[in-house]
C-alpha positions in Angstrom: 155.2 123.1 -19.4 157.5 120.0 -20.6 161.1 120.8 -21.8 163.3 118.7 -23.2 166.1 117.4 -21.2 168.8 119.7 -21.6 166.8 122.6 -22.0 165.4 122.1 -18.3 169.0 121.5 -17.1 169.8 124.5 -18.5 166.9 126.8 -16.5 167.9 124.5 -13.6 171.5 125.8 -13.5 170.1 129.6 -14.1 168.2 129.3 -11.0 171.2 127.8 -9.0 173.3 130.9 -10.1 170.6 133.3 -9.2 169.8 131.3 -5.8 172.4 129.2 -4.9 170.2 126.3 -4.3 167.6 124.3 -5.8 165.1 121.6 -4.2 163.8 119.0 -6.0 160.3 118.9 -5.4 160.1 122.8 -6.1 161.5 121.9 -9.9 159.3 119.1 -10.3 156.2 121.5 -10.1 157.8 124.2 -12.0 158.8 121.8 -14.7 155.8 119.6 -14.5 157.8 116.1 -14.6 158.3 114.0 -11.5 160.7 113.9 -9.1 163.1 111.1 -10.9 163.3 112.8 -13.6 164.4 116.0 -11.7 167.3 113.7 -9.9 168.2 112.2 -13.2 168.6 115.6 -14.3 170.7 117.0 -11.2 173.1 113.4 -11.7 173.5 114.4 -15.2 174.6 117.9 -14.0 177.0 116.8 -11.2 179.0 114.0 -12.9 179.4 116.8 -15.7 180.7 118.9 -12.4 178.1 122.0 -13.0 176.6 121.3 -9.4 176.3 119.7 -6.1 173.9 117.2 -4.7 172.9 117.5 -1.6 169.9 115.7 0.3 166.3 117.3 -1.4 168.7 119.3 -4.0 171.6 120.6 -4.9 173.8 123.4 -4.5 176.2 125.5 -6.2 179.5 124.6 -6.9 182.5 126.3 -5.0 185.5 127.0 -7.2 188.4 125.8 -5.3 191.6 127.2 -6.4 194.7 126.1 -5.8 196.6 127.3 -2.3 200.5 129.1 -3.1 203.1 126.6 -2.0 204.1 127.9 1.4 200.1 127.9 2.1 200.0 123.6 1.3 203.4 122.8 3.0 201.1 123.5 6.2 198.1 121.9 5.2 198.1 118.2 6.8 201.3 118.0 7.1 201.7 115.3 9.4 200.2 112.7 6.6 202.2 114.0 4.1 205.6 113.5 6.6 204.3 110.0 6.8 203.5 109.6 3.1 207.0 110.9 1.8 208.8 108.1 4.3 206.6 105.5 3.0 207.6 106.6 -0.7 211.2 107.1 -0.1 211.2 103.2 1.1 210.5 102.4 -2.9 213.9 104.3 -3.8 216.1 102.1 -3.9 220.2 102.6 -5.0 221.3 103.8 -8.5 217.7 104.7 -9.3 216.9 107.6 -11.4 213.4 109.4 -10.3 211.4 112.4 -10.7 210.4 113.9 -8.0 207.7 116.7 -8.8 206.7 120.0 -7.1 204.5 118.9 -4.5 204.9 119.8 -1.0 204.3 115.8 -0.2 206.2 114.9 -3.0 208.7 116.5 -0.9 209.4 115.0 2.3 210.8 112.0 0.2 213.9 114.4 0.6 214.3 113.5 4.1 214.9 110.2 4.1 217.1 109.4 1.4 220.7 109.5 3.4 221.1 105.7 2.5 220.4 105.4 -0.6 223.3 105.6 -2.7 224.5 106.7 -6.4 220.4 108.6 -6.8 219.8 111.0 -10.0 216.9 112.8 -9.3 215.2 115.2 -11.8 213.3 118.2 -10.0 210.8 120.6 -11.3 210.5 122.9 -7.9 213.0 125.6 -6.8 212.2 124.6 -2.7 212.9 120.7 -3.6 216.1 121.9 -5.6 217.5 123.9 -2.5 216.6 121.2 -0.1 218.5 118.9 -2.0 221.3 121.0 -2.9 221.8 121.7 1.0 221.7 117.6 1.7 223.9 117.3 -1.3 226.6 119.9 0.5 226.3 118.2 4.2 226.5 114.8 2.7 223.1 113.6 3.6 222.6 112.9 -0.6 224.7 110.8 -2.7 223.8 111.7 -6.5 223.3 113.8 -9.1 220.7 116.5 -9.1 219.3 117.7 -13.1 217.1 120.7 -12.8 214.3 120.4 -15.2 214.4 123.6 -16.7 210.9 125.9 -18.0 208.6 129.0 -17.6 208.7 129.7 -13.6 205.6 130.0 -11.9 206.6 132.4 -9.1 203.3 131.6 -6.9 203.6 128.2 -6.7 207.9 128.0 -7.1 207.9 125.5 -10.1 208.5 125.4 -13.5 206.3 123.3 -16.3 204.8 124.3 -19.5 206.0 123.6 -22.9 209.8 124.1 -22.2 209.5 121.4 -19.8 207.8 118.9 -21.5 210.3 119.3 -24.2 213.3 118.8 -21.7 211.6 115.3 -20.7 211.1 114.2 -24.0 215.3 113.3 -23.5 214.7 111.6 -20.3 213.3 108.3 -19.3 213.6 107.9 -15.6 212.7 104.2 -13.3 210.2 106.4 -11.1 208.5 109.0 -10.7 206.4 110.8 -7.5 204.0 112.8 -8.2 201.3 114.9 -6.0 198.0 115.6 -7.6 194.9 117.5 -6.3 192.6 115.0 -6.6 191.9 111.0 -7.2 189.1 109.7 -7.6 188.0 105.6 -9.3 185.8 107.7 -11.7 187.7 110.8 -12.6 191.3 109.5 -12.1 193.9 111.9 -11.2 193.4 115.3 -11.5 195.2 118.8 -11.1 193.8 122.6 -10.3 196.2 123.7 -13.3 196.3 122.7 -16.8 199.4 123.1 -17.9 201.0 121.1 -14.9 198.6 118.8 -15.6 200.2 118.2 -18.8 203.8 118.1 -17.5 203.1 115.6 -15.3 201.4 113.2 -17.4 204.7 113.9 -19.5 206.6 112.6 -16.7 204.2 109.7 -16.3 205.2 108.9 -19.8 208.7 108.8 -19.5 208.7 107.0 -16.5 208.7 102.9 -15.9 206.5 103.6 -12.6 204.6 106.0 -11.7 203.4 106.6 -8.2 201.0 109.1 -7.1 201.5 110.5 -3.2 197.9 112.1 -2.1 197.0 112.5 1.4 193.3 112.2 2.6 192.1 115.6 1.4 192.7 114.6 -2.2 191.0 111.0 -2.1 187.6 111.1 -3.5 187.8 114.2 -4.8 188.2 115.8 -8.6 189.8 118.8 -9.9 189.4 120.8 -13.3 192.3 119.2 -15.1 192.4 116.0 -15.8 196.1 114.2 -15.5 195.7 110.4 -16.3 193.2 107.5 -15.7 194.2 105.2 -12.4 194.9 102.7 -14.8 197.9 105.1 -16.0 199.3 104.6 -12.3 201.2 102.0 -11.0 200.9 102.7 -7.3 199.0 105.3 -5.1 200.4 106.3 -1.5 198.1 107.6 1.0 197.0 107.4 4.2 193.1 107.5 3.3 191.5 104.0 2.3 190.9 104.0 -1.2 187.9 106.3 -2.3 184.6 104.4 -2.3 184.0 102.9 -5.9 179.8 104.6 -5.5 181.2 108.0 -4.2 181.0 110.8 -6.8 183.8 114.2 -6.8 183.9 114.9 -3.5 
């Protein structure tokens, strides 16, 4: 039997959720179209992000969902330690930033003793504290604004609506974000929609914009799309820049 192309992607993806797996050669029999046209297919499928290729086939996609904030402040910590030092170097004195929620966006927080007359605008309750405590011991010289919004008590910020309205008053010289994935084809992406909106609100208002992602996040797409790399003025990482024929991984 021939089908037309998306109605054989669609049976191919019914199959996948039933087994988990498909081979290649086993659809081109069933279908009764050769094997390119069966990879052709399965290419369509994964740069829609409805599947996996894998060598002969493909697999199911894993839904990946987004670790609670005390979970990634563990998770390769080490690079993002060496990531937020490399970031703070770009502060430089009487600058006004953002500095979002992400536990790499974070360590920035250590390493700004020198810099002098900062305004920082933060969107997480652990990055408020930290810098509330440096404030008080004299380890930061500035002002701290809260950005204010709906709390999300899983992952200890705020964003949504009420936030993007709050930096609609603000333009800021820089802003660090952390994403959950970059990628040359995709850009930069989140796990969560609505922060993906805030922060390409705070790419917006900001002059430059620089993305912190350690190696886990290079190569690699989420659900919610943020901005195109062409939105983003510098990346900091400590993975080599993902490869320009590697696809959402």
């Amino acid at each position: 039997m021939s089908l037309a192309s998306e109605e054989r992607k669609k049976r191919i993806l019914e199959s996948l959720a039933i087994q988990g797996k498909v081979i290649v050669n086993e659809l081109s029999q069933h279908f009764e179209v050769t094997t390119e046209t069966i990879r052709r297919d399965l290419d369509d499928l994964e740069k829609e992000g409805k599947l996996k290729k894998v060598y002969g086939g493909a697999v199911k996609l894993e839904v990946e969902i987004e670790p609670a904030y005390h979970e990634r402040e563990m998770i390769h910590a080490g690079e993002k330690r060496k990531i937020g030092m490399l970031a703070a170097s770009m502060i430089e004195d009487n600058d006004v930033i953002v500095i979002d929620e992400g536990s790499t966006a974070m360590q920035i927080l250590h390493h700004l003793k020198d810099k002098r007359s900062l305004t920082i605008l933060v969107c997480s309750i652990p990055t408020l504290i930290l810098l509330v405590e440096y404030q008080k011991k004299g380890s930061f010289d500035g002002r701290i604004i809260f950005i204010g919004g709906e709390i999300d008590a899983k992952h200890l910020r705020v964003s949504g609506p009420i936030s993007e309205k709050v930096m609609e008053d603000f333009y800021v010289y820089k802003s660090f974000l952390s994403v959950d994935g970059v990628s040359l084809e995709n850009g930069v992406t989140s796990y969560d929609y609505e922060r993906a909106l805030f922060t390409r609100k705070l790419i917006k208002c900001s002059r430059t914009s620089i993305v912190l992602a350690d190696s886990s996040k290079v190569g690699k797409r989420t659900v919610a799309k943020i901005a195109d790399l062409s939105d983003i003025n510098y990346i900091i990482s400590d993975s080599e820049p993902p490869p320009r024929d590697g696809r959402n991984r």
